[in-house]
N, C-alpha and C positions, 0 to 999 in steps of 0.2 A: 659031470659036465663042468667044463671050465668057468671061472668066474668074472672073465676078462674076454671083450673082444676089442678086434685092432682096426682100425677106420683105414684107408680103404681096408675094406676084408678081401684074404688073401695076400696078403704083405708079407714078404720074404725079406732077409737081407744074405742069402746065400755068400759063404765067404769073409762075412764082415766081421768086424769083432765091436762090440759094445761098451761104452761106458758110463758109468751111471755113478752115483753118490746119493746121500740122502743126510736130513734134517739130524744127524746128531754132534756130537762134542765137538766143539767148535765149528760148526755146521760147515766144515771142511768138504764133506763131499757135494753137497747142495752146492754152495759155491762154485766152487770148482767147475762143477756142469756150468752154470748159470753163467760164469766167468769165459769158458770155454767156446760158447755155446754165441755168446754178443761178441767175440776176439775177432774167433774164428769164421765169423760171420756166416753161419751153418743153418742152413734152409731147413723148415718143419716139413717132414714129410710122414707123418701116420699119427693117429690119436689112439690112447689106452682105452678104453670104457667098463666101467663094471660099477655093478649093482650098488656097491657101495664108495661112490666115487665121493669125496666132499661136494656139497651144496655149494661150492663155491666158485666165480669166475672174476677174471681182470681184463686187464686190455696194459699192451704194450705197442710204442710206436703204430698207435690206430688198429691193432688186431688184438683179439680176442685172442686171451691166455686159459687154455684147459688145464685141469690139476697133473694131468700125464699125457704127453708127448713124447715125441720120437723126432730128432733130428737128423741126419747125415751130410756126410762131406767125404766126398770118394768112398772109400771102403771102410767108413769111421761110423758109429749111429752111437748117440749119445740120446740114451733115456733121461729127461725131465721130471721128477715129482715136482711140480713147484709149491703143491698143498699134501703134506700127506695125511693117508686116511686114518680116521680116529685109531688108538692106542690098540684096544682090542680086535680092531678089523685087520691090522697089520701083517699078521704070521699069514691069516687064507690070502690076501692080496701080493703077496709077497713070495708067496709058494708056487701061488697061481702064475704068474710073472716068470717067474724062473722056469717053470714047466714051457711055460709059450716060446721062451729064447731057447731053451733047448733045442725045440722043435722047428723051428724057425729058420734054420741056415747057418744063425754064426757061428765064427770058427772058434772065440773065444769070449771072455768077458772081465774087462777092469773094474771092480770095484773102492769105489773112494769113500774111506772115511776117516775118521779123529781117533788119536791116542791119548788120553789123560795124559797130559806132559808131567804130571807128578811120577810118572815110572819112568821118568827119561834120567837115562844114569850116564848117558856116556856123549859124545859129538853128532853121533849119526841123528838124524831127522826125520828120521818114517823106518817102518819094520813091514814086512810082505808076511803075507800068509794065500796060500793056496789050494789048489784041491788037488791030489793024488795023481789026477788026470793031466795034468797041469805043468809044463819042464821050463823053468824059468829061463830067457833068451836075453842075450845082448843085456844094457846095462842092469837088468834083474839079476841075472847071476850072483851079479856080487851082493845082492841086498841081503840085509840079515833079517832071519825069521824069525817073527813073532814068541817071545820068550814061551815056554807052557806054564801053563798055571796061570797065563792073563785071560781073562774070559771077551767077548766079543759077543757083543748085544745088539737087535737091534735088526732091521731091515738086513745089511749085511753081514750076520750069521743065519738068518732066516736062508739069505739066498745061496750063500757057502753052501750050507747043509743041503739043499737041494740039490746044488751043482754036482757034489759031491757023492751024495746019492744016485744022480742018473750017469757019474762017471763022465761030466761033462767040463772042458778047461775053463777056472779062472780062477781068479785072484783078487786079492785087495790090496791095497794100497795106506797102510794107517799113519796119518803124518799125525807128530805132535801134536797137539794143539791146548789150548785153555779151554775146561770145563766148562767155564763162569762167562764167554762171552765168544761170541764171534770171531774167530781168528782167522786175519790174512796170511799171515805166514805161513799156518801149516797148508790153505791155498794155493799159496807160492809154488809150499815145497812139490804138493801133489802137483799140479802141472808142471814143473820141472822135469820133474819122473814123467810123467805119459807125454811128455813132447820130446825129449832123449827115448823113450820108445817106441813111439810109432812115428817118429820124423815131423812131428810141424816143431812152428815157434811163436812164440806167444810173448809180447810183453808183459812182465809180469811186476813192473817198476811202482805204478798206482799202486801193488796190492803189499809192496816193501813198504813203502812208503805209508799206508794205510795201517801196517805195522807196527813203526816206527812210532807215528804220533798216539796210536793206542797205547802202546809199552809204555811211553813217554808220560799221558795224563795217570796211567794206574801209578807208575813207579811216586809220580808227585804226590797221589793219593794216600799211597801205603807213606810215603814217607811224613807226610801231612800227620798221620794217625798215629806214628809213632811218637812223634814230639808232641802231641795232645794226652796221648797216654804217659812219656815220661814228666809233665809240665805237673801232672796231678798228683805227682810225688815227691814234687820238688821243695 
């Protein structure tokens, strides 16, 4: 018995393809929806529910914010975590998740998350990884694929592995990103990618910019720390 049902019940997205992100390195994929989601100004249309959902609620612009939501915009549905569930409930809720979009209609599914920018060796800004099922179209083609021997943790290997297992299409998206804090950039770059592939466009200037002055206070940091460290041997 599944661990999740979906508000209305009986909610299809036949056709559609889904994209989602979640809470890890550089909470690139979190963002990215979230980013997406206020742009593109994309109506809530289904809620997640399950037994182990966080105790937790908000409110945005006068409405009540559930930990899991379902938005769309034409033939687009962008899944929301905006709390995710404790550490050890993650793989079943996650499994569970993945079983239900199989079964559900879409055609496909984007996954967004972060790459330790410390493996970044070369110019490019994100690497693809997919499932078997999976033939990468239009500007994916050219993306280059996730080195082997890097491992992928986390909500999106949970749901790789599923997809993968029912022979189901999708994909991730891993932009760069910093470990140690919040990155817009590799934000940036992941909307870049999903709006050159399924056609919208999205300002993405705030989240340079946001960048920008981040880079800006660490670089003055790091550089602050060095002249404190050579002062003390002077």
């Amino acid at each position: 018995m599944s661990s999740i049902e979906i508000f209305p019940e009986g909610t299809r997205f036949d056709g559609c393809s889904l994209i989602t992100g979640f809470h890890g390195i550089g909470a690139a994929g979190y963002w990215t929806i979230k980013y997406l989601q206020d742009k593109l100004n994309v109506p809530r249309v289904a809620y997640v529910n399950s037994p182990i959902i966080p105790p937790v609620t908000s409110t945005s612009k006068g409405k009540l914010v559930s930990p899991f939501e379902l938005y769309r915009k034409a033939n687009t549905v962008f899944f929301k975590a905006e709390i995710p569930p404790q550490r050890e409930e993650e793989i079943k809720f996650y499994g569970e998740l993945a079983k239900w979009i199989a079964g559900s209609g879409m055609k496909e599914v984007a996954l967004v998350g972060g790459l330790d920018i410390n493996l970044k060796h070369d110019e490019t800004t994100f690497r693809l990884v997919h499932t078997s099922s999976y033939k990468p179209n239009g500007e994916l083609e050219k993306a280059l694929i996730l080195e082997d021997d890097h491992l992928i943790v986390g909500p999106v290997a949970v749901m790789l592995n599923q997809f993968e297992m029912r022979g189901f299409p999708a994909y991730a998206i891993l932009a760069y990103a910093s470990p140690e804090r919040m990155d817009p950039r590799a934000v940036a770059v992941s909307i870049g990618v999903l709006g050159k592939h399924y056609e919208f466009e999205v300002d993405v200037t705030p989240l340079i910019r946001g960048a920008e002055a981040i880079e800006t206070e660490v670089a003055k940091r790091d550089n602050y720390g060095k002249k404190s460290a050579e002062s003390m041997y002077a």
